[in-house]
C-alpha positions in Angstrom: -47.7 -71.5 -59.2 -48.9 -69.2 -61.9 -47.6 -68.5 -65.3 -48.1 -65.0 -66.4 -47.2 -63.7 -70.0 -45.9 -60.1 -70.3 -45.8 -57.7 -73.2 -42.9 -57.2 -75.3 -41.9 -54.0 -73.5 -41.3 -55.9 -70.5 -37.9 -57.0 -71.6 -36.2 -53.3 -71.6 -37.9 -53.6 -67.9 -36.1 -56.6 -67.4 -32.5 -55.4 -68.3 -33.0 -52.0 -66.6 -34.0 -53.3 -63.3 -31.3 -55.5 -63.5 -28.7 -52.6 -64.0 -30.3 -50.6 -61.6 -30.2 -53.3 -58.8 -26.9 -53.8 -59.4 -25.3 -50.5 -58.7 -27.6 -51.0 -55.4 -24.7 -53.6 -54.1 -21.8 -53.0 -57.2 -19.2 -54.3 -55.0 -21.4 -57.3 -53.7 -22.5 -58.5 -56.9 -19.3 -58.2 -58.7 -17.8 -60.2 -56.1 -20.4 -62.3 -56.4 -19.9 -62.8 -60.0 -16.8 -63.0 -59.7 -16.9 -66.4 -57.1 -19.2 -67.6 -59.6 -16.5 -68.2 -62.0 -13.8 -69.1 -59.7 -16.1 -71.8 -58.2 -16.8 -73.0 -61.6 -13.1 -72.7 -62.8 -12.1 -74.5 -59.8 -14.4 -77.5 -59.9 -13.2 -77.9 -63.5 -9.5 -78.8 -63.0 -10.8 -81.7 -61.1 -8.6 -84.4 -63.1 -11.2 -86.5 -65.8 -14.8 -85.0 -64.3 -14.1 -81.5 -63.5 -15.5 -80.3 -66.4 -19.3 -82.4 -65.8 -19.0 -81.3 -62.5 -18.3 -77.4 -63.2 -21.8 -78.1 -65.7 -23.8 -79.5 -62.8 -23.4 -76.9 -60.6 -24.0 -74.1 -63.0 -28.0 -74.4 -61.9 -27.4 -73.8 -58.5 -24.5 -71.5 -58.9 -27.6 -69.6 -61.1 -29.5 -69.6 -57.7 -27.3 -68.3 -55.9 -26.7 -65.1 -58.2 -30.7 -64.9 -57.9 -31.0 -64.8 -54.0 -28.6 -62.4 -53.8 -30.6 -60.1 -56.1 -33.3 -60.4 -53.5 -31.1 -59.4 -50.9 -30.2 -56.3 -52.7 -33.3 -55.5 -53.9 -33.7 -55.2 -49.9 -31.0 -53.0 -49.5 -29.3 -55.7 -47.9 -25.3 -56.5 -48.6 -25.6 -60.4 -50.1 -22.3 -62.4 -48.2 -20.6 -64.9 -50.3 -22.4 -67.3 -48.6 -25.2 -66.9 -50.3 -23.8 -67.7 -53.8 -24.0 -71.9 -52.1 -27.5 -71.8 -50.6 -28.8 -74.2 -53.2 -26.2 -76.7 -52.2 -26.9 -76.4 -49.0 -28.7 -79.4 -46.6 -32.1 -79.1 -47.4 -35.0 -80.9 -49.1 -34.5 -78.8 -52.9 -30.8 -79.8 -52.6 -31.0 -83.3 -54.0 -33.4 -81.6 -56.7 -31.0 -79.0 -57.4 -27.9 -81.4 -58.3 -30.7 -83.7 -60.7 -31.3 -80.4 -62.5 -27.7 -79.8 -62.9 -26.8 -83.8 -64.1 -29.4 -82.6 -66.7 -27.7 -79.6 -67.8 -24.4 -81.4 -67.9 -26.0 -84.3 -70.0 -27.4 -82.0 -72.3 -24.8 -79.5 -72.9 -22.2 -82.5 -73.5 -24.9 -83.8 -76.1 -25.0 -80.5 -78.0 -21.1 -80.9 -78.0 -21.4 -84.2 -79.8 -23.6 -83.0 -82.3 -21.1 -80.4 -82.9 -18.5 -83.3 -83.5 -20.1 -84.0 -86.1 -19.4 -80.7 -88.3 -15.5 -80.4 -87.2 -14.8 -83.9 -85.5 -14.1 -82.0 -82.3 -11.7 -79.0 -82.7 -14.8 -76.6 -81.2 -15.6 -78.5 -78.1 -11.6 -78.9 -78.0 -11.3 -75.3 -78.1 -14.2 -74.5 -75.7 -13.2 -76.7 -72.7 -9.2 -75.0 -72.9 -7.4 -78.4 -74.7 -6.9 -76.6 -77.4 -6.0 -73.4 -77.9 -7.9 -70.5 -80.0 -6.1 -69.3 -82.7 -7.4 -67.4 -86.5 -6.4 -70.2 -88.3 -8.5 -72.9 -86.2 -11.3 -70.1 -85.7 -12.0 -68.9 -89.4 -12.1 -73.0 -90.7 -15.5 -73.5 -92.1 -15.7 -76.5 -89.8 -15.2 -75.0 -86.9 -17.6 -71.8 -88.2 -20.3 -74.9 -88.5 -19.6 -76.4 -84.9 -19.7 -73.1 -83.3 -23.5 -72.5 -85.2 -24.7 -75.9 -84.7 -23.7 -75.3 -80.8 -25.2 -71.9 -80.7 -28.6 -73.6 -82.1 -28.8 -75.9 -80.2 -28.2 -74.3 -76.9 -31.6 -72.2 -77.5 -33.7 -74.2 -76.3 -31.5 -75.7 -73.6 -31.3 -72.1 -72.1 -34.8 -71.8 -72.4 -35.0 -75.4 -70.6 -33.2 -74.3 -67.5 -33.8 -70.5 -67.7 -36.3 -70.4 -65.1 -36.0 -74.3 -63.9 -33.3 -73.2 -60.6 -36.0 -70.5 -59.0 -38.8 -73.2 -60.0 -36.7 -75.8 -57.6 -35.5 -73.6 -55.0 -38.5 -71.4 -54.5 -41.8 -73.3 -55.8 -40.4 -76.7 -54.7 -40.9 -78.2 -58.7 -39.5 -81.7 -59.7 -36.2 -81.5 -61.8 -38.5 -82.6 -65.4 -41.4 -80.3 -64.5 -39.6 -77.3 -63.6 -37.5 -77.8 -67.4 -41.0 -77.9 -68.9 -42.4 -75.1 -67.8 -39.3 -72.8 -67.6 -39.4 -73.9 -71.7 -43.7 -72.6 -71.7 -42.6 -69.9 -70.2 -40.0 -68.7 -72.4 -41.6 -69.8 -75.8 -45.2 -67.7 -74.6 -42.9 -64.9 -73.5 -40.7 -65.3 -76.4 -41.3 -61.4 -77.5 -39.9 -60.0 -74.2 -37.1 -62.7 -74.0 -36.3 -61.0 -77.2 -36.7 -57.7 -76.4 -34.2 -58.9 -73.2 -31.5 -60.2 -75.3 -31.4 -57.5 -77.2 -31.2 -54.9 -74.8 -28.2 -57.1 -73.2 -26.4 -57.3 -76.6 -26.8 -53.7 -77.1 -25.0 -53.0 -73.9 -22.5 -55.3 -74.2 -21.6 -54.0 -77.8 -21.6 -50.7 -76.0 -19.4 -51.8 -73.0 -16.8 -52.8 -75.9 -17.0 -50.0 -78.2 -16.8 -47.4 -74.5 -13.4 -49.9 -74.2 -12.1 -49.0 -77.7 -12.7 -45.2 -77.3 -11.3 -45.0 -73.9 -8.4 -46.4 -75.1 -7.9 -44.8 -77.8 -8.2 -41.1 -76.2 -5.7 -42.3 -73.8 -3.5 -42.4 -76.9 -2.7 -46.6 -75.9 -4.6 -49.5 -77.6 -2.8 -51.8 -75.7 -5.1 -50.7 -72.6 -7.9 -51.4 -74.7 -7.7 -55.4 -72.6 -7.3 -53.7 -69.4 -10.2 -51.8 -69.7 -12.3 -53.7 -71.4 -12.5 -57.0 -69.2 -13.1 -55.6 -65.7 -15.8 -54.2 -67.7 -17.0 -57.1 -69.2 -17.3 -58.9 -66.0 -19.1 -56.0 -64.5 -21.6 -55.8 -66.9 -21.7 -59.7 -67.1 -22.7 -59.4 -63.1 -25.5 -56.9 -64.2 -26.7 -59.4 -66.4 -26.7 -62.3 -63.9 -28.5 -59.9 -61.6 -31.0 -59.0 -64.4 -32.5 -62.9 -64.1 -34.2 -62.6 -61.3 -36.9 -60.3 -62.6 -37.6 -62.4 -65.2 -38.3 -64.7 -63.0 -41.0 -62.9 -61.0 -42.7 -61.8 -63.8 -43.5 -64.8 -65.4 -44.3 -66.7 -62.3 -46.0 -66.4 -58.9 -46.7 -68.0 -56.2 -50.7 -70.2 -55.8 -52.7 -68.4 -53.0 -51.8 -71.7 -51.0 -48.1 -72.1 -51.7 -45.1 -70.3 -49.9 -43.8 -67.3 -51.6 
């Protein structure tokens, strides 16, 4: 496995390949987006663990989104199936579910720290036991939670960004694909940038499209209606985006499997 560090530029690459791949297979990948949260709304309403669980699947779930971009990068239509090929028998399975006990362990602990600002109302709000209103919202404490949270979760994203592919495809250990998935996003930091900039630009866009729409149509009320099928869409686009950045930072050893 080779890590490879791209220019800056590369980022725009990123998101438009992503975009472009998508409307390939628009009706597979939104569907496939679309299972992604069921599955992980599902798993959560398991009574006292759903929650952990719906975390510790969230790796593989990643996967899944990732094959399927191969598939349509083939021209192929990705089945559903596909979403649950990391948790499928196989020798990166029991890999796969370590990575996501990880994820849950440290997502939970960047939820604690935030405890600590508002003694809880955040992560309350966040996992649906409490319910999001202005008053809770505009609170300086909750304002601090919601920053310390957003902090912290850097360099957890950057942790697991590329860890999933490193399992599945390059047959890593759960604590050496998190370190290099981190080396490869902090010496690739100025295309990661680039990336989430080019992705906050559209989904700014996607929202302000929503708002104009629904304002010729003379009804703000649709402004909802319009604007989260649209959300989800271009939230699918961004899940298909990942792969890409994938590639380009890493490849495969002249003696190991592609």
């Amino acid at each position: 496995m080779n890590l490879h560090i791209v220019p800056a530029r590369t980022g725009l690459h990123w998101a438009m390949q992503g975009v472009r791949t998508f409307w390939r297979q628009p009706l597979a990948m939104s569907g496939l987006f679309f299972l992604f949260m069921a599955s992980v709304s599902i798993v959560s309403m398991v009574p006292f663990v759903g929650g952990a669980l719906a975390l510790v699947i969230l790796p593989a779930l990643t996967l899944g989104m990732m094959a399927a971009t191969q598939t349509a990068v083939l021209g192929k239509f990705p089945m559903p199936s596909i979403l649950f090929v990391a948790l499928k028998a196989g020798p990166q399975r029991k890999t796969m579910l370590h990575l996501g006990g990880w994820y849950a362990m440290m997502f939970l602990g960047l939820m604690l720290a935030s405890m600590l600002a508002d003694g809880g109302t955040f992560a309350k709000v966040y996992f649906g036991g409490s319910p999001m209103t202005p008053e809770v919202v505009n609170t300086e404490s909750f304002q601090a939670a919601l920053w310390i949270s957003m902090v912290l979760y850097i360099p957890v994203s950057m942790m697991f960004w590329h860890a999933p592919a490193l399992v599945y495809w390059h047959g890593l250990p759960a604590g050496k694909s998190l370190f290099f998935s981190l080396v490869a996003c902090w010496r690739n930091l100025k295309a990661f940038s680039v990336y989430v900039l080019v992705w906050i630009g559209i989904f700014t866009g996607s929202g302000i499209l929503a708002l104009l729409v629904a304002s010729l149509l003379g009804d703000p009320q649709l402004m909802m209606a319009i604007l989260m099928p649209m959300a989800l869409m271009v939230a699918a686009m961004f899940f298909t985006s990942m792969l890409f950045t994938v590639q380009d930072c890493f490849s495969a050893s002249p003696d190991e499997p592609v």
